[in-house]
N, C-alpha and C positions, 0 to 999 in steps of 0.2 A: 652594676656592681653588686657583689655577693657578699654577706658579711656574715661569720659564722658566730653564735649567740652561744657561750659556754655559760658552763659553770660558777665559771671564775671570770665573766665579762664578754667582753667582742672580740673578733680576730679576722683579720684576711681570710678569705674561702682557702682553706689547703685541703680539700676532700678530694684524692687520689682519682676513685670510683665512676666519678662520673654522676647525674640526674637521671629518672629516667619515671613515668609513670604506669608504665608497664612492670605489674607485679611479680613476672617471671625473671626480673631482672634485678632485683631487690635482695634477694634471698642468700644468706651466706655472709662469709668473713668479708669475701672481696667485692662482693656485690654493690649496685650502683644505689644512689641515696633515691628514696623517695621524693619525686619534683611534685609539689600540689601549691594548685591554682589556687589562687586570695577569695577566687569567689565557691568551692568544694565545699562540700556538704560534711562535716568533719565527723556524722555517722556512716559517712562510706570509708571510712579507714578501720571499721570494727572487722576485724579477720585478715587485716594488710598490714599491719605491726609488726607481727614476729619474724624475723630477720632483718628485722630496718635498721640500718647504724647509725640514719640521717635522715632528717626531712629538712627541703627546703621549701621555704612559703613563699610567694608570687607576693609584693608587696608594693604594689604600683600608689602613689599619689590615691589616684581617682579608681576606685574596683568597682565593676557594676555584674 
């Protein structure tokens, strides 16, 4: 289950787009959201922001 965190509270996943961790594919109006793993290094996303509309976080129970 995917739960989207706004501004204004939680909502059902409605992100058109698609995931995707491949930076080529991010980029733009229509482009797919940012997928990052619970366990990411959250200095590797310094130069992978701009164009992002979306990140989702990998939020398992137990992350190793």
């Amino acid at each position: 289950m995917t739960v989207i965190i706004r501004d204004n509270g939680m909502s059902a996943e409605d992100w058109p787009h698609g995931f995707t961790r491949d930076r080529r594919e991010i980029s733009g109006e229509n482009g797919a959201g940012l997928d990052l793993a619970c366990n990411a290094n959250l200095s590797s996303l310094q130069g992978r922001l701009n164009g992002v509309s979306l990140i989702r976080r990998e939020c398992p129970i137990f992350c190793v």
